[in-house]
C-alpha positions in Angstrom: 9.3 12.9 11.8 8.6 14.5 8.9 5.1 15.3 7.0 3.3 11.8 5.9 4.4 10.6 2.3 1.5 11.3 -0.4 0.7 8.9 -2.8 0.7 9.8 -6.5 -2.4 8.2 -7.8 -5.4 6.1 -6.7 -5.3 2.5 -6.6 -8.1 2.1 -7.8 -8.3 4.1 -11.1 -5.0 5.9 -11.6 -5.9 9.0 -11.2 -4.1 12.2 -9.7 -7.1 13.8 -7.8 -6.7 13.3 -3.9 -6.9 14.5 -0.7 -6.2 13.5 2.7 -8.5 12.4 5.1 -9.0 13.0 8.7 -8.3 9.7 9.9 -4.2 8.5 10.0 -3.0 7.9 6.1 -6.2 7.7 4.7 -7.0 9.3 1.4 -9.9 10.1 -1.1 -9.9 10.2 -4.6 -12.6 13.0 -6.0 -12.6 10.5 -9.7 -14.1 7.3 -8.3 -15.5 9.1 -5.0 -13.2 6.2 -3.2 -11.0 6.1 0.4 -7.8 3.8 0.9 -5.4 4.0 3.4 -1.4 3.2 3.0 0.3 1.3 5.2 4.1 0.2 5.2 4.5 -3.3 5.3 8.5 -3.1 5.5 12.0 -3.6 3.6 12.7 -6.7 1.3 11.5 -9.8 -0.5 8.5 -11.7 1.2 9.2 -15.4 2.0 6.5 -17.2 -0.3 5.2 -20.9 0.2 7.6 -22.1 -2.4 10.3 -21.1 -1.2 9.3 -22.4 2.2 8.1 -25.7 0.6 11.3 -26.1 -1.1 13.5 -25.5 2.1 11.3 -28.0 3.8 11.5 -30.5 1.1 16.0 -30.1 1.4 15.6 -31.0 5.3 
């Protein structure tokens, strides 16, 4: 597997200053002295409750 992807700015207040972290995909941003870790959720459009309510209502 390659190296981990990097993210290109904080979540939190856009900016560009960060550095990994020890533990697995975490990161910290030196601007609002903040941590977050990533974490793939996967391919494709989410099912929502509408679109479940509405399949439910055509049965």
């Amino acid at each position: 597997m390659s190296e981990r992807a990097a993210p290109f700015y904080c979540p939190y207040c856009g900016e560009e200053h960060l550095e990994p972290r020890e533990e697995h995909g975490a990161w910290y941003c030196a601007d609002c002295v903040r941590s977050f870790q990533l974490k793939f959720l996967g391919v494709g459009a989410p099912r929502t409750n509408a679109s479940q309510a509405s399949k439910e209502n055509d049965r």
